[in-house]
C-alpha positions as CSV (number, residue, x, y, z in Angstrom):
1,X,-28.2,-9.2,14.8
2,X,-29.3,-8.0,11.3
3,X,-29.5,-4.5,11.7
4,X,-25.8,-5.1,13.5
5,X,-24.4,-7.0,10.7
6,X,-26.5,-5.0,7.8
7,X,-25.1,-1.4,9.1
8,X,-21.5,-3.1,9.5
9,X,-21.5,-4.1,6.4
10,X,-22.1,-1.6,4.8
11,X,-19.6,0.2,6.3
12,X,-16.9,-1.7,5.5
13,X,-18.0,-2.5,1.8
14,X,-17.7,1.8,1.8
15,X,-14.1,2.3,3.2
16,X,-13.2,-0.4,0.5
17,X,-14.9,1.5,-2.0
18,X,-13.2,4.8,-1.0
19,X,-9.7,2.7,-1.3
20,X,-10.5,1.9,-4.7
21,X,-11.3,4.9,-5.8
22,X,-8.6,6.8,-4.3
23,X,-5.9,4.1,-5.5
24,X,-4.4,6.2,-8.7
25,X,-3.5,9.1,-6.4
26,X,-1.6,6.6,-4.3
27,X,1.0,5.7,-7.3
28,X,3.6,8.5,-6.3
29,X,5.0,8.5,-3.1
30,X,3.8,12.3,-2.9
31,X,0.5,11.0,-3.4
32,X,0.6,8.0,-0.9
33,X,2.2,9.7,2.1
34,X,0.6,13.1,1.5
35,X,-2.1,13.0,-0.6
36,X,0.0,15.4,-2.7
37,X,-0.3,18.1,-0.2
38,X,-3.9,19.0,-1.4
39,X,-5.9,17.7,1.1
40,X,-8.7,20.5,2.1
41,X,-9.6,22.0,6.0
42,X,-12.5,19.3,6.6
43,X,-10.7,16.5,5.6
44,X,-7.5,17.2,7.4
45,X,-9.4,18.0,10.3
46,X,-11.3,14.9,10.4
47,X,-8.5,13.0,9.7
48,X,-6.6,14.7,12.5
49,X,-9.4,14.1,15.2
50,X,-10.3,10.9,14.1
51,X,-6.2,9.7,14.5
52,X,-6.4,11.7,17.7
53,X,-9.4,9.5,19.2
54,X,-10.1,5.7,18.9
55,X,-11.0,2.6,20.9
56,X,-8.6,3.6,23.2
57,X,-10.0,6.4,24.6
58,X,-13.5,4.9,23.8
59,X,-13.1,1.6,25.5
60,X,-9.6,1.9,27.3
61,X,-9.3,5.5,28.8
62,X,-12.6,6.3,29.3
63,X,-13.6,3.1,31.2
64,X,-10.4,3.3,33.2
65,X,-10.4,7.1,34.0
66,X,-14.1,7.5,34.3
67,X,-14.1,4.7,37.3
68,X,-10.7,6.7,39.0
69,X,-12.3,10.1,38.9
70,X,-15.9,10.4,37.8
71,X,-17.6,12.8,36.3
72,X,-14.2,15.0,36.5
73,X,-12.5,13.0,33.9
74,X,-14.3,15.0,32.0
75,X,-11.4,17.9,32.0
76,X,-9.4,15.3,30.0
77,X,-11.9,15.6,27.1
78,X,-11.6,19.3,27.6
79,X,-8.1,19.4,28.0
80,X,-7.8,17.3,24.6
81,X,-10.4,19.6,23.0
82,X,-8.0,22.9,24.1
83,X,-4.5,21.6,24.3
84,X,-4.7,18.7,21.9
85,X,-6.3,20.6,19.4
86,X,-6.9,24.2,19.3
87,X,-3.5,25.0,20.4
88,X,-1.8,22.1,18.6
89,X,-3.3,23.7,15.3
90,X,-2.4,27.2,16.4
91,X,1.3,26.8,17.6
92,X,1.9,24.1,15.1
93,X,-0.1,23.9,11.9
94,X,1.3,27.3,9.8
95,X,5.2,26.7,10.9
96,X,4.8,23.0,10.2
97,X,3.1,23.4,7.3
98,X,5.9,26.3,5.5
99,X,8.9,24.5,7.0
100,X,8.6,20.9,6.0
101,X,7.4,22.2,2.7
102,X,10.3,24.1,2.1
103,X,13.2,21.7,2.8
104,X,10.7,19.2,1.2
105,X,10.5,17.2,4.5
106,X,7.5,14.0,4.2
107,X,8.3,12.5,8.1
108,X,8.8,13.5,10.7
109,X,12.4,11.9,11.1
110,X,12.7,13.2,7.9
111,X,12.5,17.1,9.1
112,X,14.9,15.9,11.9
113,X,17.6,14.7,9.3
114,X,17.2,17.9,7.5
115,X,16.1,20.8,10.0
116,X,19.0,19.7,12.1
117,X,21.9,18.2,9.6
118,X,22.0,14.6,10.3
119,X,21.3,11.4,8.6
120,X,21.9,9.5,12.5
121,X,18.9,11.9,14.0
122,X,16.8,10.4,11.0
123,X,17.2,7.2,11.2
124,X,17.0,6.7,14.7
125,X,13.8,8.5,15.1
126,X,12.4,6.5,12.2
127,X,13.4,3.3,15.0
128,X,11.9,4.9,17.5
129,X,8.3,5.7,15.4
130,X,8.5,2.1,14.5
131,X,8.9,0.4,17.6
132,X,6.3,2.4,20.0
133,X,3.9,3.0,17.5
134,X,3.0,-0.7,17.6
135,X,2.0,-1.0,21.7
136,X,-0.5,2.0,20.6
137,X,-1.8,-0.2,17.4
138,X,-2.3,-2.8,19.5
139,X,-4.1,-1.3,22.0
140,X,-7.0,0.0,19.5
141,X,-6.8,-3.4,18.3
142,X,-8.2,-4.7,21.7
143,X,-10.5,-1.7,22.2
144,X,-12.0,-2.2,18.9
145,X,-11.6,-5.9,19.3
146,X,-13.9,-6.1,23.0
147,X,-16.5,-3.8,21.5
148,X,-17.3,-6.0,18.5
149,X,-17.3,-9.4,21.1
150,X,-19.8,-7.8,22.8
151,X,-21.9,-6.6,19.9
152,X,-21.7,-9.9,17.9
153,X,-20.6,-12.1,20.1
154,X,-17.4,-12.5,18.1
155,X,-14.1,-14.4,19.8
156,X,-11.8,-12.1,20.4
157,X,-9.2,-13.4,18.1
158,X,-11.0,-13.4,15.3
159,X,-12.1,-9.8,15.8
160,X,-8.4,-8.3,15.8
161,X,-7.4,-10.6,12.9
162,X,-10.9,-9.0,11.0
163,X,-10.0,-5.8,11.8
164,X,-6.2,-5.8,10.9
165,X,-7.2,-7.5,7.5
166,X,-9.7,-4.9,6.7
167,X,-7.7,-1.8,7.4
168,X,-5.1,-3.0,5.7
169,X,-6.8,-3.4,2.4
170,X,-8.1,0.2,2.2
171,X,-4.5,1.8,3.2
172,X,-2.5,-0.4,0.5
173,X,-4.7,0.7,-2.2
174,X,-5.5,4.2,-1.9
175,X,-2.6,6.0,1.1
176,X,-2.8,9.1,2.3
177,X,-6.5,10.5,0.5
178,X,-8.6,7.2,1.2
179,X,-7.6,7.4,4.6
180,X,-8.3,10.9,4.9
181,X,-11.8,10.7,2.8
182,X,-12.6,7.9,5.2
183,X,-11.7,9.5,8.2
184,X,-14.5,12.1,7.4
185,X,-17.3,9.5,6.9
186,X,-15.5,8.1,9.9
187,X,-15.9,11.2,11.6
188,X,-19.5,12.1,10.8
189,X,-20.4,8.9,12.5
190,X,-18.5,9.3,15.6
191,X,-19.9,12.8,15.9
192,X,-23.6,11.8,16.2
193,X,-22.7,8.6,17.6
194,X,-21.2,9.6,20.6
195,X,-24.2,12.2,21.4
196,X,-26.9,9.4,20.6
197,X,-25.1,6.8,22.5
198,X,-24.4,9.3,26.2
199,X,-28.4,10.1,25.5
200,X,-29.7,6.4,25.8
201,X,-27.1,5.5,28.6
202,X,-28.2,8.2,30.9
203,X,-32.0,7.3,30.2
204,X,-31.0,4.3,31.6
205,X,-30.0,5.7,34.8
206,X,-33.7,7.8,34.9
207,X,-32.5,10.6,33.1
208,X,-29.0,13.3,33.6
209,X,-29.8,15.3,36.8
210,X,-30.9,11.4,38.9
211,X,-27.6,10.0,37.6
212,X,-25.4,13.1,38.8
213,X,-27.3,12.8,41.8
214,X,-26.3,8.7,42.0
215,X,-22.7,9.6,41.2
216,X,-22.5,12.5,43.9
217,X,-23.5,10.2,46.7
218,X,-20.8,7.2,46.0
219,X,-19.1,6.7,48.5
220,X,-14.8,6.4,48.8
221,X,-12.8,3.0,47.5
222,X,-10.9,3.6,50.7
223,X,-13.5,4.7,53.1
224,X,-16.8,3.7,52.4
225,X,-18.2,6.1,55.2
226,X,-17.0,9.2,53.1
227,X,-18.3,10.8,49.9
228,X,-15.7,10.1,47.2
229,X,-16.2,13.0,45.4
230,X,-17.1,11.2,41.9
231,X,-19.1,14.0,41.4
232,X,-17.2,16.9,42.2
233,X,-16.0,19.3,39.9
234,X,-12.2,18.2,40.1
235,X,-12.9,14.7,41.4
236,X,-11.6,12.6,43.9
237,X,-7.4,12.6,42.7
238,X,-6.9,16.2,41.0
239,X,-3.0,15.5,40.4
240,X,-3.2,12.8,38.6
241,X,-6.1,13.4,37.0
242,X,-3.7,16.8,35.5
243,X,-1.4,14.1,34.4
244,X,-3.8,12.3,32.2
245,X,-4.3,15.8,30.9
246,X,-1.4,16.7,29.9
247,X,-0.1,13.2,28.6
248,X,-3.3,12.6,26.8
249,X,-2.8,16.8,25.1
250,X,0.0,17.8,24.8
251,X,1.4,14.4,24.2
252,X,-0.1,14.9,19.8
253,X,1.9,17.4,19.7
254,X,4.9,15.2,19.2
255,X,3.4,11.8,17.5
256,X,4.3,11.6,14.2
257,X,0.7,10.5,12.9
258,X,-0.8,13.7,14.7
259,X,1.7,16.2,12.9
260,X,1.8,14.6,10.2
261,X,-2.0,16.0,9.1
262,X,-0.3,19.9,8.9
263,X,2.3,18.2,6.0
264,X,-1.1,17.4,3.8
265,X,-2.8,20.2,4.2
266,X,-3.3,22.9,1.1
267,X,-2.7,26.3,2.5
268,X,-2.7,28.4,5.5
269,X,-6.0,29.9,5.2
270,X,-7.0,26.0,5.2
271,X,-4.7,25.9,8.6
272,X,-7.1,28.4,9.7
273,X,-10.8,26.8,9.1
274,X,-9.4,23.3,10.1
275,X,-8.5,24.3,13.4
276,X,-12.0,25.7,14.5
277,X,-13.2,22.1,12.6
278,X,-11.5,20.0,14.9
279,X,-11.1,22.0,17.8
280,X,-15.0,21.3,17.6
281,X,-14.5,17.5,16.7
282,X,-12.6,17.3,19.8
283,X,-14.6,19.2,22.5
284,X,-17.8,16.7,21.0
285,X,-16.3,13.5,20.3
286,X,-13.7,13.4,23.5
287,X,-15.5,15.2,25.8
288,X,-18.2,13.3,25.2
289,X,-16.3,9.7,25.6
290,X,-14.6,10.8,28.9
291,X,-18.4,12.2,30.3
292,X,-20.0,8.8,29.1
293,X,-17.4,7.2,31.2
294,X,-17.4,8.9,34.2
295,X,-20.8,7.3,35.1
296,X,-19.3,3.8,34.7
297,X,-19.7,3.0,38.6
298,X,-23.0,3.1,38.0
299,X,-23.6,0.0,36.2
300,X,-21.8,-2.5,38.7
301,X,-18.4,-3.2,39.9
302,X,-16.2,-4.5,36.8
303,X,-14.9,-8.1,36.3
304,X,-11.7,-8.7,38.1
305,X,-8.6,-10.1,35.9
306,X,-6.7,-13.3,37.0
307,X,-4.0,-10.8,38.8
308,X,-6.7,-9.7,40.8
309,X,-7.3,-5.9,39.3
310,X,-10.3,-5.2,37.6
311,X,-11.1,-5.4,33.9
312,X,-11.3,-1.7,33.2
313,X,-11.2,-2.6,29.6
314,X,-15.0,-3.9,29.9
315,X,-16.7,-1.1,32.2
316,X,-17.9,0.7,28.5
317,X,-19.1,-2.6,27.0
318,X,-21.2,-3.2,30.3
319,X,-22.5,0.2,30.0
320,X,-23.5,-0.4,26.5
321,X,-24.9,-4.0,26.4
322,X,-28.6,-3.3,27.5
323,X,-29.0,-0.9,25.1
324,X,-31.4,-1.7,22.1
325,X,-30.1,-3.7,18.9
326,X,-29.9,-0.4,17.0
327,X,-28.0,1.6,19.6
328,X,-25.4,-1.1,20.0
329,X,-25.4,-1.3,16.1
330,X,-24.4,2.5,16.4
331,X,-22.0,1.6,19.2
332,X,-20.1,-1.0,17.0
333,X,-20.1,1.8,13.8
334,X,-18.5,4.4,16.4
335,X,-16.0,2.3,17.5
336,X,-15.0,0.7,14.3
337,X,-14.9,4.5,12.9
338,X,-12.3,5.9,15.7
339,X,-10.3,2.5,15.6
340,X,-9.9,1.9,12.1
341,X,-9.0,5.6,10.9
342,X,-6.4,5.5,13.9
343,X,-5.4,2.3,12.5
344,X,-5.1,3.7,9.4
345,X,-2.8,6.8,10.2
346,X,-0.6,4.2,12.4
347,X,0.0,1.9,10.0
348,X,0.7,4.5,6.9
349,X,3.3,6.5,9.4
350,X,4.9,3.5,10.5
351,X,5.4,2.0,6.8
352,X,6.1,5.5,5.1
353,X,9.3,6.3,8.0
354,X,10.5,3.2,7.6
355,X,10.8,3.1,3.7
356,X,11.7,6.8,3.5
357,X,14.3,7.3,6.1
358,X,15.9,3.6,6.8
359,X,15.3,2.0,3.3
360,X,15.4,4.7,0.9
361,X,17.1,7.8,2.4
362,X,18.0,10.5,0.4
363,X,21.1,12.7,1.0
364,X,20.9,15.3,3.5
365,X,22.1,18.2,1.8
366,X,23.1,21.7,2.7
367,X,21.4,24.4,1.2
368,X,22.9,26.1,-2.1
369,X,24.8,22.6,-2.6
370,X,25.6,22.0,-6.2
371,X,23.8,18.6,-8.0
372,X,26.4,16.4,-9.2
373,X,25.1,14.9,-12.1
374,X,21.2,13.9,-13.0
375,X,19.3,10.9,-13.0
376,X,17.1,9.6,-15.7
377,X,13.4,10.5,-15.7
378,X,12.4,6.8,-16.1
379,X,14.6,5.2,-13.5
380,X,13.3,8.2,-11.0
381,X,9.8,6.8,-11.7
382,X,11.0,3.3,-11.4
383,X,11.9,4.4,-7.6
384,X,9.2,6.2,-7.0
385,X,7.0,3.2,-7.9
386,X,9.7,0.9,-6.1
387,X,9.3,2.6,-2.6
388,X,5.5,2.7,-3.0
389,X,5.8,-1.1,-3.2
390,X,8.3,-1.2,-0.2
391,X,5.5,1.1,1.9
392,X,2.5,-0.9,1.1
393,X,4.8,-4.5,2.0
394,X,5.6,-2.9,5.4
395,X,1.7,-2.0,5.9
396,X,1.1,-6.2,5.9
397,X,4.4,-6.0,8.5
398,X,3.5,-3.5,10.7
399,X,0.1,-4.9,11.0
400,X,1.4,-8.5,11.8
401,X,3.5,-7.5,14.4
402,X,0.7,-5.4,16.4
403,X,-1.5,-8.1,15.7
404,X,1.0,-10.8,17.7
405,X,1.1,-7.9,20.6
406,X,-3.2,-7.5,20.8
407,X,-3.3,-11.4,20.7
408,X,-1.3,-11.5,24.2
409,X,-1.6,-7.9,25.3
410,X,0.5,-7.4,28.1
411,X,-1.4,-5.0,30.2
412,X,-4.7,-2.5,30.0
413,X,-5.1,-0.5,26.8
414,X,-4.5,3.0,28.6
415,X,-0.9,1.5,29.9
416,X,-0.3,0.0,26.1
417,X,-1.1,4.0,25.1
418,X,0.8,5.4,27.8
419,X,3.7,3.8,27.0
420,X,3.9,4.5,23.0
421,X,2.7,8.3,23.6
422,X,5.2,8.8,26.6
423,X,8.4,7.5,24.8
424,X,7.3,9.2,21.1
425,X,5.7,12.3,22.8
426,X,9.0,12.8,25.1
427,X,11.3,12.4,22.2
428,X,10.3,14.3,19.9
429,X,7.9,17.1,21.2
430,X,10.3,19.4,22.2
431,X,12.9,19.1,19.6
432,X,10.1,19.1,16.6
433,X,8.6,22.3,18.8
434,X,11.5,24.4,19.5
435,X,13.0,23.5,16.0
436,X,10.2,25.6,14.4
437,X,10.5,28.7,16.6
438,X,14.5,28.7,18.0
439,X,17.3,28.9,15.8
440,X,19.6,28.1,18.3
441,X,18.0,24.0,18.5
442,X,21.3,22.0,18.3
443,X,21.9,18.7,17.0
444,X,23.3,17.4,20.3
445,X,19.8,18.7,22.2
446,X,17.8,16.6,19.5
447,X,19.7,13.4,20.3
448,X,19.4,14.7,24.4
449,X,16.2,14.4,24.2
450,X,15.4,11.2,21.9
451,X,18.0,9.7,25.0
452,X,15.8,11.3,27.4
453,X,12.2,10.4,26.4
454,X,12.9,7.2,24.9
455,X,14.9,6.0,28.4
456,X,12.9,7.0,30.8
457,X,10.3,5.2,29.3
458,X,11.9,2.1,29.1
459,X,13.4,2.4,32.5
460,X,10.5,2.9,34.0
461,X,8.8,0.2,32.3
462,X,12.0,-2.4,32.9
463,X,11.9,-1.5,36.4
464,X,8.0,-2.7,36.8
465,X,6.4,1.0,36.9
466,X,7.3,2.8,39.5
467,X,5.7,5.5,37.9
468,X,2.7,4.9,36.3
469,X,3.4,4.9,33.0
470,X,0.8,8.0,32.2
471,X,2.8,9.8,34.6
472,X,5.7,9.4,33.3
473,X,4.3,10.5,29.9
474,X,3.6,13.3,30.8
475,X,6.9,13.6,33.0
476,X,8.9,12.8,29.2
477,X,7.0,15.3,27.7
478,X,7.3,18.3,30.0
479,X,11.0,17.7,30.5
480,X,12.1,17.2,27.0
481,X,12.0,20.9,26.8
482,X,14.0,21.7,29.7
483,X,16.5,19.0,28.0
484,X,16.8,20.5,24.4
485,X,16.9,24.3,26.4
486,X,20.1,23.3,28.6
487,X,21.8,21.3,26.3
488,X,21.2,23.8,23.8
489,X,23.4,26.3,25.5
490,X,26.3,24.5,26.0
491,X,26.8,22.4,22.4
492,X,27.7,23.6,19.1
493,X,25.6,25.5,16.8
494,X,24.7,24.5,13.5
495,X,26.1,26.7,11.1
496,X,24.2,29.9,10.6
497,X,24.1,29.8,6.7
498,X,21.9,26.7,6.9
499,X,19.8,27.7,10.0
500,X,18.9,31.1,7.6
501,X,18.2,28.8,4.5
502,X,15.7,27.2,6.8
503,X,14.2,29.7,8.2
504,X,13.9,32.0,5.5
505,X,10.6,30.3,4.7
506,X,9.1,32.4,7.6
507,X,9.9,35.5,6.2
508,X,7.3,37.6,4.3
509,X,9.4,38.3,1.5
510,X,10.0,34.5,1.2
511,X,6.6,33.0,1.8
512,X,5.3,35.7,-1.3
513,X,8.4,34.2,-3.6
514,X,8.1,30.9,-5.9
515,X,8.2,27.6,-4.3
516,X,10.4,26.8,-7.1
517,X,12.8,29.8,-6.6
518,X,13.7,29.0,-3.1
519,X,16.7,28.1,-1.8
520,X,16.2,24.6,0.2
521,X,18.5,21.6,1.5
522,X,16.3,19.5,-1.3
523,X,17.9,16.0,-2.3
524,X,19.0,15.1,-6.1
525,X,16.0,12.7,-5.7
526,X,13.3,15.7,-5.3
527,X,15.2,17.7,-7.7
528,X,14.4,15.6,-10.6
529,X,11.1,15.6,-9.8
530,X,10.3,19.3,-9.6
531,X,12.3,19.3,-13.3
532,X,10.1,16.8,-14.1
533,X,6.3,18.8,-13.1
């Protein structure tokens, strides 16, 4: 118990410290949100992984999937390391990057308002951030939350209401950089974490080739006579297993915390070195979550809830809780890494769209439009420092109201996930997507789709889950492009002046020109302040 309470900590006394010292880059709401759009390849790419995987895929989704489909629930680690990341950075980091820097977009409802011409798109997909972004905080609350009652033998409660305290002190005092300098101490731990931890589990089980040779010979949950194929390459349930996949992948591409990382980011040839950074991250860190969980049937039959289903939730703590004092001191670091930089980017996205596009929304402008009048320098920085205040209040608020859901979580934390990723993911993948490569995006597809993603969602979930609710992620996500493409064709364009202005940032002629010379739908607001640098 000292060496678990020494290491912990010392942690924690570390991610304070990095608030502290990153607190004067957090007066600006530049600086808060974005870190001023400086932040380097490794710590965007730390930050981006260490957002991308937490206590839920730790605790939640790797318990849960590693007991449906063995040592095949590997592919969703893979499939994360692939889709999720290499392919996320590659289709979406540059155009992200050049587009939401030149119409001076923070948000991503605030690119909607802008890319697309409408103050409605902006602040109903601010709503829609803030309401299913908390289901997702509070299920790494209760990952992060069972770990630590394991390891210390902590209530429950008081181990979200610790946890929630904790995070929020570093985020109020230093944003955007002391979250992303701790996500890469963060990170560093979970990288040899993970590899240290799978090593003394497997020892456990007599070594790696006995305990593939245990889970090859379980027999079926059905049919106890037949093989279940837990250790087959594509496992016993290769359909949904490919939903997992693709809700678990492709699903980043569309969360506002996830794309939010290519806003920060200094250049493209930083675009360029952070995706190989975290495309590694990803292939170590998840991969090796979902391949530690896949030989969970090997340490006993989980607890059953009051419902009658079992607690998938505890099949990684009872994996873990033999090990030796240091290893579940490691465990307990690991897991407070991944949850509390997840936290972190939750929390800051979920404050910074509410205060920028509900509270304090600028005009959306067309491009070339002529400034009416100016406002005083002083009473700019009296808003700016206004609407810093405003974020880091709605940090304690945010946090509150996640912290009343992980007190009396309503289901498993992969169902709390699915539901946040499928109606986020489903409306606002494709329109964020297709608004960076196709012109011919129309406002009436955006709002299509937000319908779309955000109903079925909620339908399905009213309705008791017909569909599992990862399926019907993944279903949101897929068909949100076949939404924006049809409805697309048949609504009105925007006009083709401001579709140019915004797209002129992708031209080579353009991306060699001025920052300061180009012509952008920028509000009054932003205006005064590039006068002012």
């Amino acid at each position: 118990m000292v060496i678990k309470v020494s290491l912990t900590l010392i942690f924690l006394i570390v991610m304070i410290a990095v608030g502290l010292y990153s607190r004067k880059q957090a007066s600006s709401v530049d600086g808060f949100v974005l870190g001023g759009r400086s932040v380097g390849p490794w710590l965007t790419a730390f930050a981006y992984g260490t957002s991308y995987f937490s206590a839920v895929v730790f605790v939640g989704y790797a318990g849960q999937f590693g007991w449906k489909y063995g040592l095949s629930s590997t592919w969703i680690g893979v499939g994360n390391a692939v889709i999720g990341s290499l392919l996320a950075w590659l289709v979406l980091g540059r155009r992200t990057k050049l587009m939401t820097q030149h119409i001076d977009s923070r948000t991503m409802p605030d690119f909607f308002g802008t890319r697309f011409q409408s103050q409605g798109l902006r602040v109903t997909a601010s709503i829609i951030a803030f309401v299913f972004l908390i289901p997702y905080t509070a299920g790494v609350y209760k990952g992060i939350s069972t770990l630590f009652e394991m390891g210390f033998g902590i209530p429950y409660e008081y181990c979200v209401i610790i946890m929630a305290v904790l995070t929020a002190i570093y985020v109020i005092l230093g944003g955007y950089k002391a979250t992303a300098v701790n996500d890469f101490i963060q990170g560093i731990i979970m990288l040899f974490g993970i590899v240290i931890i799978i090593a003394a589990v497997l020892n456990t089980q007599g070594g790696l080739a006995t305990a593939f040779g245990k889970m090859a010979a379980l027999p079926s949950d059905a049919n106890p006579g037949v093989n279940g194929g837990f250790g087959d390459l594509f496992g016993p349930d290769p359909w949904n297993l490919l939903g997992v996949v693709v809700l678990t992948s492709l699903g980043t591409w569309g969360l506002p915390q996830m794309v939010g990382k290519f806003y920060s980011i200094t250049d493209e040839n930083a675009i360029f070195r952070g995706t190989i950074i975290s495309t590694f991250f990803a292939f170590v860190v998840a991969g090796g979550c979902y391949f530690l969980g896949g030989f969970g049937r090997l340490f006993g039959i989980p607890p059953t809830l009051p419902n009658g289903r079992l607690d998938f939730d505890s099949i990684i703590p009872s994996m873990l809780e033999t090990l030796p004092d240091f290893i579940i001191a490691l465990v307990v670091l690991l897991v407070l890494s991944a949850s509390m930089s997840t936290l972190a980017s939750l929390v800051l996205t979920s404050s910074s769209t509410m205060t920028l596009d509900l509270i304090y929304r600028d005009k959306v402008s067309e491009p070339g439009e002529v400034e009416e009048g100016t406002i005083d320098t002083d009473v700019a920085e009296k808003i700016e420092r206004r609407k810093v205040v405003v974020m880091r209040v709605l940090i304690v608020f945010f946090i509150v109201i996640s912290l009343m859901l992980a007190l009396n979580p309503p289901t498993f934390i992969a169902q709390l996930m699915g539901i946040s990723w499928g109606a986020l993911a489903g409306a606002f993948l494709a329109p964020f997507m297709l608004g960076l490569y196709w012109r011919r995006v129309t406002t009436a597809a955006v709002w299509a789709c937000f319908s779309w993603g955000v109903g079925l969602t909620v339908i399905n979930m009213l309705a008791g889950n017909p569909i599992n609710p990862i399926n019907c992620g993944a279903i949101a996500m897929v068909g949100g492009f076949a939404v924006v493409w049809i409805v697309s064709l048949f609504t009105p364009r925007l006009p083709q002046k401001i579709v140019s202005e915004i797209f002129e940032c992708y031209s080579p002629a353009d991306e060699r020109r001025p920052a300061a010379r180009r012509k952008t739908p920028i509000s009054p607001q932003r205006k005064v302040r590039n006068r002012k640098q």
